[in-house]
C-alpha positions as CSV (number, residue, x, y, z in Angstrom):
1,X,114.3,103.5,89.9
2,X,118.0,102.2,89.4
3,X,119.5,105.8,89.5
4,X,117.1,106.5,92.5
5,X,118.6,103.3,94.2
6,X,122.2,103.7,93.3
7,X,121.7,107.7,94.5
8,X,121.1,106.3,97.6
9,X,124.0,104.2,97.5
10,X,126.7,106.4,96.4
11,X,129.2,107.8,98.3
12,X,129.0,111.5,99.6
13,X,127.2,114.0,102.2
14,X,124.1,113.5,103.3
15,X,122.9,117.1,101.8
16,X,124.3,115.8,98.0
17,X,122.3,112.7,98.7
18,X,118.9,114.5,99.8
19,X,119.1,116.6,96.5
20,X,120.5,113.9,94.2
21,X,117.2,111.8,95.4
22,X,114.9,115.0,95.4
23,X,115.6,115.7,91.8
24,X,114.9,112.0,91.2
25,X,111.7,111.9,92.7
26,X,111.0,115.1,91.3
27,X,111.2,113.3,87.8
28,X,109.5,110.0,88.7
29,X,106.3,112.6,89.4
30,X,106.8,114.2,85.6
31,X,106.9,110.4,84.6
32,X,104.2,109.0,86.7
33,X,101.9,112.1,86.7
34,X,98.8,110.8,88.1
35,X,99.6,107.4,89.5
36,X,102.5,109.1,91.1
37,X,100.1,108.8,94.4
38,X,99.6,105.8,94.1
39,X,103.3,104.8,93.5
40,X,104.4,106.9,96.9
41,X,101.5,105.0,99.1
42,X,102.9,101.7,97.7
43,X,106.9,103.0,98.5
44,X,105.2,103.9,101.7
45,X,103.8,100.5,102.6
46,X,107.1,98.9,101.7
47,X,109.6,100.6,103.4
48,X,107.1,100.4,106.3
49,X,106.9,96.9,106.2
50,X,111.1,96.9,106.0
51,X,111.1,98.8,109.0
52,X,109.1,96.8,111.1
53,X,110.9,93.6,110.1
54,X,114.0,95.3,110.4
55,X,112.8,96.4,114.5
56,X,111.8,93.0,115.0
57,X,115.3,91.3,113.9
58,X,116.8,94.3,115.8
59,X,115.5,93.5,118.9
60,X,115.3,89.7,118.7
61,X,111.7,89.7,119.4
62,X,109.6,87.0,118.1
63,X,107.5,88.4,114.9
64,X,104.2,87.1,115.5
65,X,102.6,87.5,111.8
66,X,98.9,87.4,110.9
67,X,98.0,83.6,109.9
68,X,97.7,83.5,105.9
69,X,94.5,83.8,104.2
70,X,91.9,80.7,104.1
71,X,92.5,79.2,100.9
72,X,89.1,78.8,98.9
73,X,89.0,75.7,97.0
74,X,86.3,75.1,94.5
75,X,84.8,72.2,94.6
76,X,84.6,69.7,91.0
77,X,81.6,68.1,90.6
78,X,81.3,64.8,88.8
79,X,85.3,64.8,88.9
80,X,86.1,62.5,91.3
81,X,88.9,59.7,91.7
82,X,88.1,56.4,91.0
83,X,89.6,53.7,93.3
84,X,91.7,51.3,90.8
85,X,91.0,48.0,91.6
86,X,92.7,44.4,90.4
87,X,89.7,42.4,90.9
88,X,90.0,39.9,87.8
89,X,94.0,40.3,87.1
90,X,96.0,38.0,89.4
91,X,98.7,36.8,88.5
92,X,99.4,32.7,89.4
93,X,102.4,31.2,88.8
């Protein structure tokens, strides 16, 4: 992943770039064998989701973003707080 990365980086024509990065990915599949699906739909998602925050910061357009998840909180029976109370411990001078 770092050589792919700094492949990317380095300095050079666009062709010695495509087929640095080709024979990269070429052995990230010999590595990955059958997750290697799975690890280009995930790359996929990402640089997607780059792109789109990328456009949106671009353009200066307000990102309007899915409200999170409803956090489920269980609820703990017979573990409730009880109310501390100084009934019997004042203090006269």
């Amino acid at each position: 992943m770092k050589k792919l990365r700094d492949a990317k980086k380095a300095t050079g024509t666009k062709e010695e770039k495509k087929k640095t990065t080709t024979s990269l990915d070429v052995d990230i599949h010999k590595l990955l064998g059958v997750d290697y699906k799975r690890y280009r739909a995930v790359q996929g998602a990402v640089n997607a989701l780059h792109a789109s925050k990328k456009s949106t910061t671009d353009t200066g357009a307000a990102a309007s973003s899915p409200p999170p998840p409803p956090v489920i909180m269980k609820s703990l029976s017979g573990a409730k707080k009880k109310k501390k109370t100084t009934k019997g411990s004042s203090t006269t001078i």
